[in-house]
Backbone as JSON, one array per atom type, in Angstrom:
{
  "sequence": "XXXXXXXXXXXXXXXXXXXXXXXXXXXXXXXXXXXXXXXXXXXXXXXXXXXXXXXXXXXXXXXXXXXXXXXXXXXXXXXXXXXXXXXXXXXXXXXXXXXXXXXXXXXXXXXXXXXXXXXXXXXXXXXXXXXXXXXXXXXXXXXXXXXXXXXXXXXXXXXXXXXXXXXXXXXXXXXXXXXXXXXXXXXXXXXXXXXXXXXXXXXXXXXXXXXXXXXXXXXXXXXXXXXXXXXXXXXXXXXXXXXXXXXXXXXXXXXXXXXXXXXXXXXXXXXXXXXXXXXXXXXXXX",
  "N": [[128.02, 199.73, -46.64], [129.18, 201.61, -43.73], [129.05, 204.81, -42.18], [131.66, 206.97, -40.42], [132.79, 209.84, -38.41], [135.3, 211.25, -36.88], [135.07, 213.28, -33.47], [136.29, 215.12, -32.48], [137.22, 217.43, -33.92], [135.24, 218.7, -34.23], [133.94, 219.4, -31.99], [135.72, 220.95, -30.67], [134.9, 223.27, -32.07], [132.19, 223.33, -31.21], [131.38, 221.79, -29.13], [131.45, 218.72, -27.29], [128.7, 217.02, -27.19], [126.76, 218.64, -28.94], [128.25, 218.27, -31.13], [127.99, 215.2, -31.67], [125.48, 215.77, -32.23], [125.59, 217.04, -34.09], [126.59, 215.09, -36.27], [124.73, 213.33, -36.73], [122.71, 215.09, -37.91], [123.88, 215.63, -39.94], [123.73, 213.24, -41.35], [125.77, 210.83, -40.71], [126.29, 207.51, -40.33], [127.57, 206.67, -37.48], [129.67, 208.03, -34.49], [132.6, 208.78, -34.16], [134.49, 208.58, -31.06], [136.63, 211.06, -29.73], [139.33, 211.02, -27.69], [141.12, 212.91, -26.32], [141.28, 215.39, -24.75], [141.21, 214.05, -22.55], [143.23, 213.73, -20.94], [145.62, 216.05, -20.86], [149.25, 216.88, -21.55], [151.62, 219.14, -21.11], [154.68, 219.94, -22.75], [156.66, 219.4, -21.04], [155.78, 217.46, -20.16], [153.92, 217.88, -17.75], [150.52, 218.31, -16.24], [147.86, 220.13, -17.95], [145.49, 222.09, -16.89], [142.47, 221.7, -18.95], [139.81, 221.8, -18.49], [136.65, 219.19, -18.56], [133.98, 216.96, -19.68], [135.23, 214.27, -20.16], [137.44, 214.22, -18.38], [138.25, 213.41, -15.27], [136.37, 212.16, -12.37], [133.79, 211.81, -13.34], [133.92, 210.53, -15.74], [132.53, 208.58, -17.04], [129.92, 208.66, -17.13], [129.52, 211.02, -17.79], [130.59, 209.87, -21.02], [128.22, 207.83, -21.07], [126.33, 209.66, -21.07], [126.53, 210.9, -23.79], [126.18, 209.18, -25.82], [123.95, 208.64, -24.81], [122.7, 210.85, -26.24], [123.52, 210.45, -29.11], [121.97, 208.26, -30.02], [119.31, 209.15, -29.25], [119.1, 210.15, -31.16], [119.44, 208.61, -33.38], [121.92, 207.31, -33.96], [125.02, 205.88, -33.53], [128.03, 205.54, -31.28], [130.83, 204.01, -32.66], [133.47, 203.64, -32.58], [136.38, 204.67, -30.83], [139.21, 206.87, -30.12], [142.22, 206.85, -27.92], [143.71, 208.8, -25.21], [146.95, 210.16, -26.64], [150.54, 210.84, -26.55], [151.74, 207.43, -25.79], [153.68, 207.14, -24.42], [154.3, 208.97, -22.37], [153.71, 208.84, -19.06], [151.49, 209.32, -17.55], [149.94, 209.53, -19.47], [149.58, 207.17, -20.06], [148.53, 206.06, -17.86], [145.9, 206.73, -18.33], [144.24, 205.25, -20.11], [143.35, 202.46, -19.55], [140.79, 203.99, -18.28], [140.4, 205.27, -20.32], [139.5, 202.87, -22.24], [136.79, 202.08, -20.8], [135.42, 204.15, -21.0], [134.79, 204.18, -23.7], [133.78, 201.93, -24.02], [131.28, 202.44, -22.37], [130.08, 204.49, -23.76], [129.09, 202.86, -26.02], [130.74, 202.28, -28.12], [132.8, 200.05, -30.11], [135.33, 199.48, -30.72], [138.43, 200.47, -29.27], [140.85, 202.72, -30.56], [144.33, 202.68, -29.88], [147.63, 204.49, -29.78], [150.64, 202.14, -30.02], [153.63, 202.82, -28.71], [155.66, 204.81, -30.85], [158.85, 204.4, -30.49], [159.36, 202.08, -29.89], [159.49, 198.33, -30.07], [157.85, 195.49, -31.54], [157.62, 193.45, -29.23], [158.12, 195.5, -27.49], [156.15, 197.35, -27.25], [154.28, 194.81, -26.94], [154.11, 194.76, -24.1], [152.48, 196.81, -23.04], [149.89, 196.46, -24.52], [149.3, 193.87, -23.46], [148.81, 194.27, -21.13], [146.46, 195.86, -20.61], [144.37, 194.66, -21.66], [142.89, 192.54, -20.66], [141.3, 194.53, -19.31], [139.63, 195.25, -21.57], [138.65, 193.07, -22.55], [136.56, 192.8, -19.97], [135.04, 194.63, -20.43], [134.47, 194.28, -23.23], [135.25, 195.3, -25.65], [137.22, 195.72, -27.99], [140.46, 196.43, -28.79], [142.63, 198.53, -30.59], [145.78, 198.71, -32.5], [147.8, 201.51, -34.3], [148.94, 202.0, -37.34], [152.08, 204.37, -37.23], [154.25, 207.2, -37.4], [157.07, 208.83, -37.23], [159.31, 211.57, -37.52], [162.2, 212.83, -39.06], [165.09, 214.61, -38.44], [167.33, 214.94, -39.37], [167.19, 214.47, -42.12], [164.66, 215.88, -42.87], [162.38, 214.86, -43.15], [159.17, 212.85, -43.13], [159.69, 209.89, -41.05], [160.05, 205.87, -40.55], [158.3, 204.52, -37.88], [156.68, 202.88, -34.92], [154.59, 200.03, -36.35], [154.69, 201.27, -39.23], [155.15, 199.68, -41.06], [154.28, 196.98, -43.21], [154.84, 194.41, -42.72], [155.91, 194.83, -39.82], [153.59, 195.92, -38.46], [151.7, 193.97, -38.68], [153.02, 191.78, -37.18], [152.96, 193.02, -34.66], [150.53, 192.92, -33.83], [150.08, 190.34, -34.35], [151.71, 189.04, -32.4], [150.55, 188.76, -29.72], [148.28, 187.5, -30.19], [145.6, 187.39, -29.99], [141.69, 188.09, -30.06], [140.76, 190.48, -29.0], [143.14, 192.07, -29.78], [143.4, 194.57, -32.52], [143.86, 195.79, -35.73], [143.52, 199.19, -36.47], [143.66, 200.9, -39.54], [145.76, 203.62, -40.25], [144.93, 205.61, -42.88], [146.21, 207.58, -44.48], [148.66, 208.33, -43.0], [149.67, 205.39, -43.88], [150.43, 206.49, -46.64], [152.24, 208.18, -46.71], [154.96, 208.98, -47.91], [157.63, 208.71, -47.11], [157.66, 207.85, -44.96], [155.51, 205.76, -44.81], [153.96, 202.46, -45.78], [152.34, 201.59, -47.4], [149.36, 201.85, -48.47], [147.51, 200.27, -50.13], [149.25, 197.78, -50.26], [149.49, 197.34, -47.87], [147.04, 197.45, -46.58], [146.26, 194.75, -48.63], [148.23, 192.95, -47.32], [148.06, 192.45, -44.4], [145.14, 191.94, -44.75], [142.25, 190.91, -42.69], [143.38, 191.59, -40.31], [142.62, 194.08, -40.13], [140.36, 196.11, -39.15], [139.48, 198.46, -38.03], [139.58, 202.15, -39.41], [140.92, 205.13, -39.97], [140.34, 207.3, -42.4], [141.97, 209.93, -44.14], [143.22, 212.61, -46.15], [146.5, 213.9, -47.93], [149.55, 214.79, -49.01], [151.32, 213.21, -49.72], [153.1, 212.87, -49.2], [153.26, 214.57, -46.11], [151.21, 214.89, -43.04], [148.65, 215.55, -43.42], [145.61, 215.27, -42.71], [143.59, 216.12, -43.94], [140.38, 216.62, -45.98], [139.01, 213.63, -47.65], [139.76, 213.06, -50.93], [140.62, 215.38, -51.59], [143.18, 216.24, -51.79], [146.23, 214.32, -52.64], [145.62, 210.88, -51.98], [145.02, 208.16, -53.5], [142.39, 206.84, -53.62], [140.47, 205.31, -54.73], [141.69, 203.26, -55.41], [142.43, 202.11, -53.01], [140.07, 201.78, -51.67], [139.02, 199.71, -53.71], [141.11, 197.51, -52.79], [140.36, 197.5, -50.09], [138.1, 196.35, -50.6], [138.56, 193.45, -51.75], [139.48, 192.38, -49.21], [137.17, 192.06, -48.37], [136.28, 194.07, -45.74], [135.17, 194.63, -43.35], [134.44, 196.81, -40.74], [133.32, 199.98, -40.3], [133.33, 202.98, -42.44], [135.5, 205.59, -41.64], [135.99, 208.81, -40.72], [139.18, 210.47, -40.61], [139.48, 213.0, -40.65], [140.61, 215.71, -39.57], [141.43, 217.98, -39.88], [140.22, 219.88, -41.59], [137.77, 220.79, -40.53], [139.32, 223.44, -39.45], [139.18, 226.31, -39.86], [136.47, 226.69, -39.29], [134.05, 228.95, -38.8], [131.23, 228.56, -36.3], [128.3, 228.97, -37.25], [129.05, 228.03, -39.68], [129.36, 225.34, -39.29], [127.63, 223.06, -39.75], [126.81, 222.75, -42.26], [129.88, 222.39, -42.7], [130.03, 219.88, -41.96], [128.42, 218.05, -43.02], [130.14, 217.98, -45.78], [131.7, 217.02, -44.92], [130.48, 214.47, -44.47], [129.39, 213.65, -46.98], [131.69, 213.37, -48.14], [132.58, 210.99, -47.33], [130.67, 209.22, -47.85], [130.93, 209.22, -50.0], [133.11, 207.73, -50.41], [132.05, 205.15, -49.09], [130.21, 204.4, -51.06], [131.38, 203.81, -53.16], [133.27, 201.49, -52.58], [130.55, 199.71, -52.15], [129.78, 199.59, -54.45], [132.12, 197.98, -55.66]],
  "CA": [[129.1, 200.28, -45.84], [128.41, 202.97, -43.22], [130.19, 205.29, -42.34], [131.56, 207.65, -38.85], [133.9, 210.29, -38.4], [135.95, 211.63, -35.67], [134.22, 214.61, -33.24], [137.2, 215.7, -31.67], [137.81, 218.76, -34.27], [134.04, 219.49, -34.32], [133.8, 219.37, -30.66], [136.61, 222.34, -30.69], [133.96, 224.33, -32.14], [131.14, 222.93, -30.79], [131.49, 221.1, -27.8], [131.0, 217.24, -27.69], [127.44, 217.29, -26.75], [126.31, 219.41, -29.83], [128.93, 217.45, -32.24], [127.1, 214.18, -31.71], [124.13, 215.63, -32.99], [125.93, 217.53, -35.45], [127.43, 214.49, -37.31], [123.43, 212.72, -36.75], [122.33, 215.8, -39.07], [124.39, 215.38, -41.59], [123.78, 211.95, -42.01], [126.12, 209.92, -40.56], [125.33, 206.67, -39.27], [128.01, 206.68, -36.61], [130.14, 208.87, -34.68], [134.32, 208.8, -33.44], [135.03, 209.34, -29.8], [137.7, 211.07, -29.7], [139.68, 211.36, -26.04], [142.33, 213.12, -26.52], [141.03, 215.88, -23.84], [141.01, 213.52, -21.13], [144.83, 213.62, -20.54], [146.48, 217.06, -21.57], [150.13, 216.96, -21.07], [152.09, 220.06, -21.7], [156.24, 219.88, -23.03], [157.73, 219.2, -19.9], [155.39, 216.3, -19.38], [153.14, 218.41, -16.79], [149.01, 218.28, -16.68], [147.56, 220.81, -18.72], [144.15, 222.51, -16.92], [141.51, 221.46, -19.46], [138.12, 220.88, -17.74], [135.46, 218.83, -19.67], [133.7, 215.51, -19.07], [135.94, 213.15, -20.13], [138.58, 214.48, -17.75], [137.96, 213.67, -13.63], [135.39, 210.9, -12.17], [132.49, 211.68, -14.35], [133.93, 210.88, -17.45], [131.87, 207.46, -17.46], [128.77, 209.12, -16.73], [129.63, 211.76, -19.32], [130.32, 209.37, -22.38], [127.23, 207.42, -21.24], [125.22, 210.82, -21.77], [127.28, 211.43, -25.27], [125.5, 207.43, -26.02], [122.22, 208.8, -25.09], [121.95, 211.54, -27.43], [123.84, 210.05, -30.68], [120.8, 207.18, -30.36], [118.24, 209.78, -29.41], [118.93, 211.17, -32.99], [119.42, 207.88, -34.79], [122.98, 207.47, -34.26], [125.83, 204.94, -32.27], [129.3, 205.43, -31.83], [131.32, 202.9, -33.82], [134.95, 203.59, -32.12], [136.62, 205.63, -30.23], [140.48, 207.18, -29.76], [142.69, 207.56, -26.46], [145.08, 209.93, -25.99], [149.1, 209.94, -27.09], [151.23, 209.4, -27.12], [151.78, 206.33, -24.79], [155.41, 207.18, -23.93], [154.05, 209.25, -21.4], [152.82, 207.75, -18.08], [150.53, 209.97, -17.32], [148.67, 209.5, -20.51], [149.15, 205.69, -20.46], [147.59, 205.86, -17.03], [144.63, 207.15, -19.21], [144.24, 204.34, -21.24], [142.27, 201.38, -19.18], [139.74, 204.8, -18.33], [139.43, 205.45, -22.21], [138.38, 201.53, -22.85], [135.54, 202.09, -20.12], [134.53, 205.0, -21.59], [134.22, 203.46, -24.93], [132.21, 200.84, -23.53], [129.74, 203.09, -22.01], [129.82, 205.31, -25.23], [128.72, 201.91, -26.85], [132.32, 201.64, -29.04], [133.26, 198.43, -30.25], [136.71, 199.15, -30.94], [139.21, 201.58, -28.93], [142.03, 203.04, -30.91], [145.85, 203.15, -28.97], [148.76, 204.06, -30.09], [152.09, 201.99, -29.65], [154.73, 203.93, -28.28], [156.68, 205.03, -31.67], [159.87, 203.67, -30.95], [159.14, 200.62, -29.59], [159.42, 196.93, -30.88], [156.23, 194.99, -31.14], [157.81, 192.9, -28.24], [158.18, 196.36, -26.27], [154.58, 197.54, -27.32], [152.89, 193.97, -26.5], [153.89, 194.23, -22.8], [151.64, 197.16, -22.74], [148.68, 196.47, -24.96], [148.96, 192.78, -23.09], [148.05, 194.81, -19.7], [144.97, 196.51, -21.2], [143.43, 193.58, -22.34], [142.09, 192.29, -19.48], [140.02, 195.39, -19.31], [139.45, 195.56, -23.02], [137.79, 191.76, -22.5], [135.52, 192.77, -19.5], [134.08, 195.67, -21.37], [134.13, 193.89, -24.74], [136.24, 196.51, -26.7], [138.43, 195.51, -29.04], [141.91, 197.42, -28.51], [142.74, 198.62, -32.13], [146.7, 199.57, -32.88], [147.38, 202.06, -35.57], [150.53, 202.53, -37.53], [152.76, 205.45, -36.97], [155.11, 207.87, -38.24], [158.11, 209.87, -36.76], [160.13, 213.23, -37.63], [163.4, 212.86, -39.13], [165.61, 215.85, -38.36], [168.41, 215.24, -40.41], [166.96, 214.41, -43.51], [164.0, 216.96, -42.52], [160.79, 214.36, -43.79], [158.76, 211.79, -41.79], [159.95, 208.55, -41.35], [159.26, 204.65, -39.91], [157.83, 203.76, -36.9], [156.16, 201.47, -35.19], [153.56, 199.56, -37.22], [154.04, 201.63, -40.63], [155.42, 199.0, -42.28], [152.81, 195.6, -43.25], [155.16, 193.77, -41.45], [155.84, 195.2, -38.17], [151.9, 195.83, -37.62], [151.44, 192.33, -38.58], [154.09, 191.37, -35.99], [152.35, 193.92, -33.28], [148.69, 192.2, -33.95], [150.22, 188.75, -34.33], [152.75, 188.97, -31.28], [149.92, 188.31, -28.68], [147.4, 185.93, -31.12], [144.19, 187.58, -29.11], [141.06, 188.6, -30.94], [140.78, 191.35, -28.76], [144.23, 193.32, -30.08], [143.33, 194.23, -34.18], [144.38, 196.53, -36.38], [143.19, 200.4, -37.06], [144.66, 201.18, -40.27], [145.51, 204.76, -40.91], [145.27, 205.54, -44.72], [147.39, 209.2, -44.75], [149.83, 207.29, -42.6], [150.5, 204.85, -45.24], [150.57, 207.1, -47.63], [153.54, 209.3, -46.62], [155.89, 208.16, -49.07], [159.19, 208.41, -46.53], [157.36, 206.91, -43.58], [154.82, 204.94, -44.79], [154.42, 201.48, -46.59], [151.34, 202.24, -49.16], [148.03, 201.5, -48.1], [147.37, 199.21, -50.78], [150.3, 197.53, -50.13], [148.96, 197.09, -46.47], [145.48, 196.35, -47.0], [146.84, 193.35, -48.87], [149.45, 191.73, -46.55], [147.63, 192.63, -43.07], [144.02, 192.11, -44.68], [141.39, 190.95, -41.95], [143.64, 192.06, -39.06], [142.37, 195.56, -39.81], [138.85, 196.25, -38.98], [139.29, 199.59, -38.33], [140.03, 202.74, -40.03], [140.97, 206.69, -40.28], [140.34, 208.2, -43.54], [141.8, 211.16, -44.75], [143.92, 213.09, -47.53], [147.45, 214.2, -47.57], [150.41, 215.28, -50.68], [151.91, 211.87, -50.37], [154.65, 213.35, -48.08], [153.16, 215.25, -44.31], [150.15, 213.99, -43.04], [147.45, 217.06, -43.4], [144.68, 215.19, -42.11], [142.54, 216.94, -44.8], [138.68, 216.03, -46.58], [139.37, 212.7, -48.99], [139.32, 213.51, -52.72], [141.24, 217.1, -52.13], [144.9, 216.13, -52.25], [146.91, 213.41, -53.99], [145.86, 209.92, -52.08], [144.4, 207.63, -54.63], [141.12, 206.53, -52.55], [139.97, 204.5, -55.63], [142.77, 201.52, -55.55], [142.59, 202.02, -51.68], [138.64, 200.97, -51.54], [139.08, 198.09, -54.01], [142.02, 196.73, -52.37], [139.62, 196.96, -48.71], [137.28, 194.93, -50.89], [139.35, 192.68, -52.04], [139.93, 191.84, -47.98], [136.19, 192.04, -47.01], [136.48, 194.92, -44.98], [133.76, 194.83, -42.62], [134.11, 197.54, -40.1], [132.86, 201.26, -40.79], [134.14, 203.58, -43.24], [135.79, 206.56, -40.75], [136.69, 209.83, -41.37], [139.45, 211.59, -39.39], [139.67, 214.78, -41.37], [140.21, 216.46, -38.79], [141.87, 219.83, -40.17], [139.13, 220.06, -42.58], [137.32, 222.56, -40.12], [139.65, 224.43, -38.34], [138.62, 227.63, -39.76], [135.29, 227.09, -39.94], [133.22, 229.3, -38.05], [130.04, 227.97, -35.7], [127.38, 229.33, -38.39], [129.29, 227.25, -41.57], [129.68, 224.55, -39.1], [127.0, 221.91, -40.1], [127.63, 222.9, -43.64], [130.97, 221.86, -43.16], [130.18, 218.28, -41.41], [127.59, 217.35, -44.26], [130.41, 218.05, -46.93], [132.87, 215.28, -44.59], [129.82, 212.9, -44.86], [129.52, 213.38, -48.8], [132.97, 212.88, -48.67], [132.66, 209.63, -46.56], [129.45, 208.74, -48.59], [131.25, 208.57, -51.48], [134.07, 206.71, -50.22], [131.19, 203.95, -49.47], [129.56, 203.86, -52.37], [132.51, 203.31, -54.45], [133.2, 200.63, -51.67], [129.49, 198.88, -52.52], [129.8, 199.16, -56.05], [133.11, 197.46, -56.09]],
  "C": [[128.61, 201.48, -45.04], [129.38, 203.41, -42.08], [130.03, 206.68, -40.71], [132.27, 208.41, -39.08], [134.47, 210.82, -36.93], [135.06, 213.48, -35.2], [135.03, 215.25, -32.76], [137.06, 217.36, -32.53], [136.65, 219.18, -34.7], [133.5, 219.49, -33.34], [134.69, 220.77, -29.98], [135.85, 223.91, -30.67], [132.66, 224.57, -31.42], [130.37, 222.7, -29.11], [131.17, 219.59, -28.37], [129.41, 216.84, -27.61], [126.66, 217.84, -28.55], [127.06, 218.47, -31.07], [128.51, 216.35, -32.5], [125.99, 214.35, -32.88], [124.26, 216.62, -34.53], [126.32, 215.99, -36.73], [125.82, 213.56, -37.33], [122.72, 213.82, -38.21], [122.72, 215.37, -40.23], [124.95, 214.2, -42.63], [124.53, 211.18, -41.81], [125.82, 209.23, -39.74], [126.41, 206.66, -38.09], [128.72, 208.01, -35.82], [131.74, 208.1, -34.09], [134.44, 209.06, -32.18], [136.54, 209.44, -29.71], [138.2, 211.84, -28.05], [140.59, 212.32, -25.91], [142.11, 214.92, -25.54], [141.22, 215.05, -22.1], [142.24, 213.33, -20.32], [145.71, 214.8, -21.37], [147.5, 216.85, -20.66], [150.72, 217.91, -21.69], [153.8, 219.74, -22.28], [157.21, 219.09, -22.54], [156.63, 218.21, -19.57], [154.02, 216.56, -18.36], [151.3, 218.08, -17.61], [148.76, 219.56, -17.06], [146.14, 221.16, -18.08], [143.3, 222.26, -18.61], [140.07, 221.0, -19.23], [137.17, 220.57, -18.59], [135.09, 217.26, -19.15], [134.42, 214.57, -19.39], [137.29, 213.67, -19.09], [138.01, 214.39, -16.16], [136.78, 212.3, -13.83], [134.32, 210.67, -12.83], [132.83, 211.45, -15.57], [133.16, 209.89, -17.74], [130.29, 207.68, -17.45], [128.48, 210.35, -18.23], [129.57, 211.04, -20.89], [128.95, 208.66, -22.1], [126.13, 208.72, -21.95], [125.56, 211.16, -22.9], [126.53, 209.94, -26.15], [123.97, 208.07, -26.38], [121.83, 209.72, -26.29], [122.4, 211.5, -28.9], [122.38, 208.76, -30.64], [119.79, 207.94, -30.22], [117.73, 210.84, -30.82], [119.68, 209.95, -34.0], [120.56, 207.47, -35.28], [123.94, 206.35, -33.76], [127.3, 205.78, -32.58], [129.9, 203.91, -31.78], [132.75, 202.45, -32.89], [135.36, 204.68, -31.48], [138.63, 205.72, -30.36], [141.04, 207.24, -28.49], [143.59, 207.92, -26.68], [146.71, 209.24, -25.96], [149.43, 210.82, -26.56], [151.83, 209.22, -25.38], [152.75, 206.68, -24.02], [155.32, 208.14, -22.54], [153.36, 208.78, -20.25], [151.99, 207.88, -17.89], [149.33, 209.7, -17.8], [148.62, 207.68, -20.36], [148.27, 205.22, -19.14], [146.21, 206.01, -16.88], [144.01, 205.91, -19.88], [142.82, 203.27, -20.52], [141.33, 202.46, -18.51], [139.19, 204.77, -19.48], [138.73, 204.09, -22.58], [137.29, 201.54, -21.8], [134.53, 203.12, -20.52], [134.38, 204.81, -22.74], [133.35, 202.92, -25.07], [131.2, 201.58, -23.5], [129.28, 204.52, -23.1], [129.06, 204.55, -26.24], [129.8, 202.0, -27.76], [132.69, 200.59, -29.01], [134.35, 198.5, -30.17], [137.58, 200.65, -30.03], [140.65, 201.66, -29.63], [143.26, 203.25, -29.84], [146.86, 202.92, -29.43], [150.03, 203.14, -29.72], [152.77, 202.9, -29.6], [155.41, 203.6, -30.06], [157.74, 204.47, -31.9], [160.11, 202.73, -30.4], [159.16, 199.26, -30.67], [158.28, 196.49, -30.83], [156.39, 194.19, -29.81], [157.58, 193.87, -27.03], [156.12, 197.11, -25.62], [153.97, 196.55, -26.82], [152.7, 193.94, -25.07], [152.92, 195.18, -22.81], [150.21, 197.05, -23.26], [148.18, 194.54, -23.62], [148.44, 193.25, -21.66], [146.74, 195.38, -19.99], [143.9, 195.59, -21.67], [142.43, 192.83, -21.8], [140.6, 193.28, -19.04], [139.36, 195.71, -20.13], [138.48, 194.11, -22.57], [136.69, 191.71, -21.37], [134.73, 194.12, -19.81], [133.36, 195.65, -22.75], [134.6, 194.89, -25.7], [136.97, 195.64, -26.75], [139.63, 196.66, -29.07], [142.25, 197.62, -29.85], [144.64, 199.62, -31.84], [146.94, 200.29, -33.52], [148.96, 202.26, -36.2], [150.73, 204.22, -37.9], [153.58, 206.0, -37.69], [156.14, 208.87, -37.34], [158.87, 210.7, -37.97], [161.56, 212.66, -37.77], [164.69, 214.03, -39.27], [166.64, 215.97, -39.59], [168.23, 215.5, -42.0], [165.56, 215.32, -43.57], [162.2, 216.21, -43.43], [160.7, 213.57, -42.63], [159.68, 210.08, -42.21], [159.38, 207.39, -40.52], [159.09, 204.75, -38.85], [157.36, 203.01, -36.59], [155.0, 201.22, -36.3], [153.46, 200.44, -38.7], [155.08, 201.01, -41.86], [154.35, 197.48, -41.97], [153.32, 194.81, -41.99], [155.71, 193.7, -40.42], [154.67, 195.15, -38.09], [152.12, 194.43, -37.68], [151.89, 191.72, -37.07], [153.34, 192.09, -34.38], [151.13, 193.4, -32.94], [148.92, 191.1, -33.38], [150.9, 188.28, -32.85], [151.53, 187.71, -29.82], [148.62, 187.52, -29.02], [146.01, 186.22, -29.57], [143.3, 188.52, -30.07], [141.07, 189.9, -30.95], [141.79, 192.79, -29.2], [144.04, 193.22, -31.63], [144.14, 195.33, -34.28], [143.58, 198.05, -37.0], [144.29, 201.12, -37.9], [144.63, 202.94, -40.98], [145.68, 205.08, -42.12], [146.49, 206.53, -45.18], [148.82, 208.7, -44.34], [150.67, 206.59, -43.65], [150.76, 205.43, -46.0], [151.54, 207.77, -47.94], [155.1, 208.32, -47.18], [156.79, 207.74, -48.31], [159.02, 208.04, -45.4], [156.65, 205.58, -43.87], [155.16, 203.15, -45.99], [153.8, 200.95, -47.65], [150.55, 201.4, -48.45], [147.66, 200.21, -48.74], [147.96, 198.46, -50.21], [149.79, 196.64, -48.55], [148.46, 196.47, -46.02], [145.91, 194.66, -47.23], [147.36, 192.12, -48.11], [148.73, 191.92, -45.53], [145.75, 191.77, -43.65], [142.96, 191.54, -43.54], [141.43, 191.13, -40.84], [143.24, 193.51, -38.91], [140.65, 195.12, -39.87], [138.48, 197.49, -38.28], [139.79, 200.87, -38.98], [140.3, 204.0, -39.67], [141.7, 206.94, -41.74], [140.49, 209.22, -43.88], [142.72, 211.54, -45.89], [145.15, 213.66, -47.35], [148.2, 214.01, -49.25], [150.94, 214.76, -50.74], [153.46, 212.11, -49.52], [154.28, 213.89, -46.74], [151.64, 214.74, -44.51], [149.38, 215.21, -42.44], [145.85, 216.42, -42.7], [143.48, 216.13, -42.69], [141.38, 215.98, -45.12], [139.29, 215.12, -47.99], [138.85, 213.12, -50.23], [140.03, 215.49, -52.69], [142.46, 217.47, -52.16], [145.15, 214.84, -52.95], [146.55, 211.95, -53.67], [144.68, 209.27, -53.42], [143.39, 206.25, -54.13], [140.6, 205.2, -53.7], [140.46, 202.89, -55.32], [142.79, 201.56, -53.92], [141.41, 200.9, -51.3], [138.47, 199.38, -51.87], [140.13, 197.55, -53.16], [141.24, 196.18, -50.9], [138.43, 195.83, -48.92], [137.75, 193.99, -51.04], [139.49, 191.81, -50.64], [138.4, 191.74, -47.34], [135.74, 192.51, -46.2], [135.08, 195.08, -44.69], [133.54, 195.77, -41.54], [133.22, 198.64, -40.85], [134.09, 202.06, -41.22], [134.81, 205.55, -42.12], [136.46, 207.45, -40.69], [137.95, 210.28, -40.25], [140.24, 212.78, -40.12], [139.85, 215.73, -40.48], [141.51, 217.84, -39.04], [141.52, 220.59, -41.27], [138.38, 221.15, -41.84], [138.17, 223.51, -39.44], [139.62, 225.83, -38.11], [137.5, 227.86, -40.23], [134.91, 228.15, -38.57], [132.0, 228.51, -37.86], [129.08, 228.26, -36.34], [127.56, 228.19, -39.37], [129.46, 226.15, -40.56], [128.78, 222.95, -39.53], [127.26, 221.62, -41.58], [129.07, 222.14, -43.72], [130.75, 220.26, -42.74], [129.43, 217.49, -42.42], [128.78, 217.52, -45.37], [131.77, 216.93, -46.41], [131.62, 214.36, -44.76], [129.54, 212.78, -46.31], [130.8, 212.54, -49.0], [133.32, 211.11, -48.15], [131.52, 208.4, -47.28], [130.15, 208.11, -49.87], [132.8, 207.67, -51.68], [132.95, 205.53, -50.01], [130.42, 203.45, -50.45], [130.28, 203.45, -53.11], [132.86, 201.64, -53.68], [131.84, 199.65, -52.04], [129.45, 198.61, -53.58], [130.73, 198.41, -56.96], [133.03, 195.7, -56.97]]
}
């Protein structure tokens, strides 16, 4: 099993450039592209100044150079993210950019959310427009299930895809190889949104083939380092064996550094690939 994580929240500190070769140090074989710079929208909907290479005409030129130096240190990326949420135009006008820059990142699979409160019927008209460009790039479009904010009752609750069978229904709708399944684990996990990972794994199994791994108290989704809150990673693993699970194992811990400082920062990316390490080994030894 081998294993990637997301660079977005070590790119914060870093830059993307430097995060590449940070997550090559510390031993992982892949990395995450995460986009979610390439389309800032502020409250009111508006663009958000953020200048960086994935944002403006060079962004394809940019992830190609983010390609060159994860392989010039021994590395690929695996998958990538684009930004959310869909419901905005702006950002969905982002979207067939992010699967080109996947491509030329070398990413097999691009993560995109469904709009939240959409049907899988409402979601397939738009993943069914992307596909076309997802099939002359060779990316795989990956959905992920979701979670919304319930005011009244003041926890998270359903959305699209975080029950087995809505994703199912969102995958199955348009019966193309190209649209799978990226299954978030924390997601499932949230007791009053989600529909239990296991649980998931099981009924969806070989429509997922990709992942984000992280940790959470079984109720808000902390996006913490696996093995340091309550999910129960053990019965998660076997159950992905159980299905075969052939992608890469993929962290998105991503509020695991947010107070690291640039000194403790490699330190901290070697103690997400332990933590990702030892989600695969338990995974091989199953």
């Amino acid at each position: 099993m081998k294993i990637s994580t997301e660079i977005g929240s070590i790119a914060k500190i870093s830059g993307m450039e430097r995060a590449v070769e940070l997550c090559a140090k510390a031993g992982f074989d892949a990395w995450d592209l995460s986009m979610f710079d390439m389309c800032r929208i502020d409250s009111s909907g508006n663009y958000v100044a953020t200048p960086n290479g994935l944002m403006g005409n060079n962004c394809l030129k940019f992830a190609r150079s983010l390609r060159r130096i994860g392989e010039d240190n021994g590395i690929v990326c695996n998958q990538s993210h684009a930004p959310f949420p869909v419901r905005i135009k702006a950002i969905e006008a982002c979207l067939e950019r992010a699967i080109e820059c996947t491509a030329e990142a070398g990413g097999e699979i691009c993560v995109i959310h469904p709009d939240n409160n959409k049907s899988a019927e409402q979601n397939a008209e738009m993943y069914a427009r992307l596909l076309p460009i997802a099939k002359a790039c060779n990316v795989r479009i990956a959905a992920e299930n979701m979670w919304n904010w319930d005011h009244v009752a003041n926890c998270p609750c359903h959305a699209a895809c975080s029950s087995a069978e809505d994703f199912i229904k969102h995958i199955d709708i348009l019966d193309d190889p190209y649209l799978v399944a990226c299954l978030d684990i924390g997601h499932a996990q949230m007791r009053t949104a989600g529909d239990g990972a296991v649980n998931m794994i099981r009924k969806m199994g070989r429509r997922i083939q990709a992942l984000h791994l992280h940790d959470n108290d079984l109720l808000l989704d902390h996006h913490q380092l696996p093995f340091s809150m309550n999910i129960d990673f053990f019965s998660v693993v076997r159950a992905l064996k159980e299905i075969d699970y052939s992608g890469y194992f993929t962290l998105e811990a991503k509020s695991y550094l947010e107070t690291r400082e640039a000194s403790e920062l490699l330190d901290g990316v070697k103690t997400l690939k332990d933590s990702a390490q030892r989600l695969a080994d338990m995974f091989d030894e199953a």
